[in-house]
C-alpha positions in Angstrom: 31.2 -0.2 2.2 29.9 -1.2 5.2 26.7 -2.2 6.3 26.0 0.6 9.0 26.9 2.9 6.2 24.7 1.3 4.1 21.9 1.6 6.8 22.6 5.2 7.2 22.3 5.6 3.6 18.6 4.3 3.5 17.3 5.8 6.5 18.4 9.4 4.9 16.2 7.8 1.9 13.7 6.8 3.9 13.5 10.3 5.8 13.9 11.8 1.7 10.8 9.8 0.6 8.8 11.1 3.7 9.5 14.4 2.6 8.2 14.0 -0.9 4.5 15.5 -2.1 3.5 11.9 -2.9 4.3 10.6 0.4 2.4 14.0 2.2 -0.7 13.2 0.2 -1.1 9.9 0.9 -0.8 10.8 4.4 -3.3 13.7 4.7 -5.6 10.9 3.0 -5.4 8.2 5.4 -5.6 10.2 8.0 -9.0 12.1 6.6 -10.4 8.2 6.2 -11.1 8.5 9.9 -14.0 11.3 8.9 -15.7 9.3 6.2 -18.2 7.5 8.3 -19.3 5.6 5.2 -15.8 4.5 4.2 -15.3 3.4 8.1 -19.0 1.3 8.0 -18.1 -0.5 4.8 -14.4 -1.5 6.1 -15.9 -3.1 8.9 -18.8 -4.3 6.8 -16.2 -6.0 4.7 -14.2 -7.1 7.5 -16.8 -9.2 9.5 -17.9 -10.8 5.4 -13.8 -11.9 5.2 -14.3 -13.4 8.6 -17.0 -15.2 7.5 -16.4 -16.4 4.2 -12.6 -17.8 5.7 -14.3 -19.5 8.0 -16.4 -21.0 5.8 -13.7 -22.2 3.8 -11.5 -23.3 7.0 -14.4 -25.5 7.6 -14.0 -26.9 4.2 -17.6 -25.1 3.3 -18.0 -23.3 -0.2 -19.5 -19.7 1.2 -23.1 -19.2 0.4 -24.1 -17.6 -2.7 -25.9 -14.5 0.2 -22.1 -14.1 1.7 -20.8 -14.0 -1.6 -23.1 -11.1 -3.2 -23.3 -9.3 0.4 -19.3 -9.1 -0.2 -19.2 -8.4 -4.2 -22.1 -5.6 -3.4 -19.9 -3.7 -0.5 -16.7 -4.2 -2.4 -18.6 -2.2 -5.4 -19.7 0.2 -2.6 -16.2 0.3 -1.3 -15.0 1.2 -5.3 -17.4 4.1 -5.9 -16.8 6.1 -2.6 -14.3 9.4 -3.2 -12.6 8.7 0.0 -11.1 5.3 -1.1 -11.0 6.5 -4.6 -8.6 9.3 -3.5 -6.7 6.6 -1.1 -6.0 4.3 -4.4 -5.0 7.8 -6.3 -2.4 9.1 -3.5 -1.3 5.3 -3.5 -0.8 4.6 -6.7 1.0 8.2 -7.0 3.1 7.2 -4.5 3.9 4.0 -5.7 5.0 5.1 -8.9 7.8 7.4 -6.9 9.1 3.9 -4.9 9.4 2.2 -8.5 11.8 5.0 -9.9 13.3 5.1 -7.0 13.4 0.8 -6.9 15.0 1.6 -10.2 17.5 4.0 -9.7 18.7 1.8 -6.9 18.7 -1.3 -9.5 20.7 1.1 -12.3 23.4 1.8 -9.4 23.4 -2.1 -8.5 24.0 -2.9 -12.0 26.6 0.4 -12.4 28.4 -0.7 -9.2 28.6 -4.5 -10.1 30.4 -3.6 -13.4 32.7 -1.0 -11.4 36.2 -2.0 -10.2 36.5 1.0 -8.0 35.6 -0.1 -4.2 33.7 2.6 -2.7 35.3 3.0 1.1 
Protein backbone atom coordinates (compact mmCIF):
# COMPACT_ATOMS: atom_id res chain seq x y z
CA UNK A 1 0.00 0.00 0.00
CA UNK A 2 1.34 3.14 -0.51
CA UNK A 3 1.96 5.91 1.57
CA UNK A 4 -0.42 8.58 -0.14
CA UNK A 5 -3.00 5.90 0.23
CA UNK A 6 -2.19 5.52 3.61
CA UNK A 7 -2.42 9.36 4.18
CA UNK A 8 -5.80 9.42 2.50
CA UNK A 9 -6.83 6.71 4.69
CA UNK A 10 -6.20 8.87 7.97
CA UNK A 11 -7.36 12.09 6.84
CA UNK A 12 -10.98 10.34 6.08
CA UNK A 13 -10.30 9.21 9.93
CA UNK A 14 -9.39 12.28 10.93
CA UNK A 15 -12.46 13.97 9.17
CA UNK A 16 -14.60 10.57 10.83
CA UNK A 17 -13.32 11.54 14.37
CA UNK A 18 -14.45 15.23 13.88
CA UNK A 19 -17.72 14.05 13.20
CA UNK A 20 -18.11 12.03 16.28
CA UNK A 21 -20.46 13.41 19.53
CA UNK A 22 -17.23 13.22 21.66
CA UNK A 23 -15.24 15.31 19.40
CA UNK A 24 -18.60 17.99 18.97
CA UNK A 25 -18.68 18.28 22.80
CA UNK A 26 -15.45 18.92 23.45
CA UNK A 27 -15.57 21.62 20.94
CA UNK A 28 -18.82 23.50 22.04
CA UNK A 29 -16.76 23.35 25.47
CA UNK A 30 -13.67 25.06 24.60
CA UNK A 31 -15.21 27.33 22.81
CA UNK A 32 -17.83 28.39 25.78
CA UNK A 33 -14.35 28.68 28.01
CA UNK A 34 -14.15 32.14 26.35
CA UNK A 35 -17.48 33.20 28.45
CA UNK A 36 -16.36 31.98 31.84
CA UNK A 37 -14.66 35.07 33.04
CA UNK A 38 -13.52 33.19 36.17
CA UNK A 39 -12.01 30.23 34.32
CA UNK A 40 -10.23 33.05 31.84
CA UNK A 41 -8.77 35.06 35.30
CA UNK A 42 -7.47 31.92 36.91
CA UNK A 43 -5.65 30.64 33.53
CA UNK A 44 -3.84 33.77 33.49
CA UNK A 45 -3.50 33.80 37.18
CA UNK A 46 -1.80 30.49 36.86
CA UNK A 47 0.03 31.45 33.84
CA UNK A 48 2.03 34.47 35.28
CA UNK A 49 2.61 31.85 38.94
CA UNK A 50 4.36 29.21 36.06
CA UNK A 51 6.38 32.06 34.85
CA UNK A 52 7.50 32.83 37.98
CA UNK A 53 8.08 29.79 39.80
CA UNK A 54 10.37 28.60 36.24
CA UNK A 55 12.18 31.41 36.67
CA UNK A 56 12.84 30.87 39.97
CA UNK A 57 14.17 27.59 39.26
CA UNK A 58 16.12 28.73 36.01
CA UNK A 59 17.86 30.92 38.39
CA UNK A 60 18.74 27.85 40.44
CA UNK A 61 16.14 29.44 43.33
CA UNK A 62 13.76 26.94 45.23
CA UNK A 63 10.28 29.15 44.71
CA UNK A 64 9.01 30.69 47.85
CA UNK A 65 6.81 28.97 50.06
CA UNK A 66 4.02 32.39 49.00
CA UNK A 67 4.51 31.33 45.11
CA UNK A 68 4.02 27.93 45.98
CA UNK A 69 0.57 28.12 47.97
CA UNK A 70 -0.60 31.21 45.65
CA UNK A 71 -0.20 28.35 42.76
CA UNK A 72 -1.62 25.08 44.88
CA UNK A 73 -4.69 27.58 45.99
CA UNK A 74 -5.58 28.66 42.18
CA UNK A 75 -4.95 25.20 40.92
CA UNK A 76 -7.69 24.03 43.61
CA UNK A 77 -9.73 27.03 42.26
CA UNK A 78 -9.05 25.91 38.77
CA UNK A 79 -10.42 22.09 39.90
CA UNK A 80 -13.73 23.20 41.52
CA UNK A 81 -15.01 25.51 38.59
CA UNK A 82 -17.81 23.63 36.22
CA UNK A 83 -16.35 25.18 33.25
CA UNK A 84 -12.94 23.26 33.52
CA UNK A 85 -14.69 20.43 35.14
CA UNK A 86 -16.89 19.94 31.96
CA UNK A 87 -13.52 20.63 29.76
CA UNK A 88 -11.74 17.44 31.70
CA UNK A 89 -15.26 15.54 31.15
CA UNK A 90 -15.67 16.22 27.25
CA UNK A 91 -11.72 15.38 27.28
CA UNK A 92 -11.59 12.48 28.88
CA UNK A 93 -14.78 11.33 26.83
CA UNK A 94 -13.02 12.02 23.91
CA UNK A 95 -9.98 10.46 24.77
CA UNK A 96 -11.42 7.28 25.50
CA UNK A 97 -12.85 7.30 21.66
CA UNK A 98 -8.88 7.94 20.33
CA UNK A 99 -7.85 4.84 22.63
CA UNK A 100 -10.41 2.35 20.91
CA UNK A 101 -9.68 3.76 17.94
CA UNK A 102 -5.58 3.60 18.90
CA UNK A 103 -6.60 0.03 19.32
CA UNK A 104 -8.48 -0.97 16.56
CA UNK A 105 -5.64 0.45 14.54
CA UNK A 106 -3.02 -1.75 16.80
CA UNK A 107 -5.50 -5.07 16.26
CA UNK A 108 -5.24 -4.41 12.27
CA UNK A 109 -1.32 -3.82 12.71
CA UNK A 110 -1.05 -7.04 14.52
CA UNK A 111 -3.87 -8.79 11.96
CA UNK A 112 -1.99 -7.37 8.91
CA UNK A 113 1.57 -8.42 10.19
CA UNK A 114 0.43 -12.08 10.50
CA UNK A 115 -1.37 -11.78 6.93
CA UNK A 116 0.44 -12.92 3.76
CA UNK A 117 -2.01 -11.25 1.57
CA UNK A 118 -0.45 -7.75 0.31
CA UNK A 119 -3.16 -5.31 0.22
CA UNK A 120 -2.60 -3.26 -3.32
Amino acid sequence: MSMTRLTEMAKDLGKALAQTEEYQALKRTVSGTADDRELVELRTELEGLEGQIEAALRAGNEPTEELKTGYEEAVERLQVNATYQSLVSAQTNFDKVLRKVNQTIQEGITEGAESRIIMP
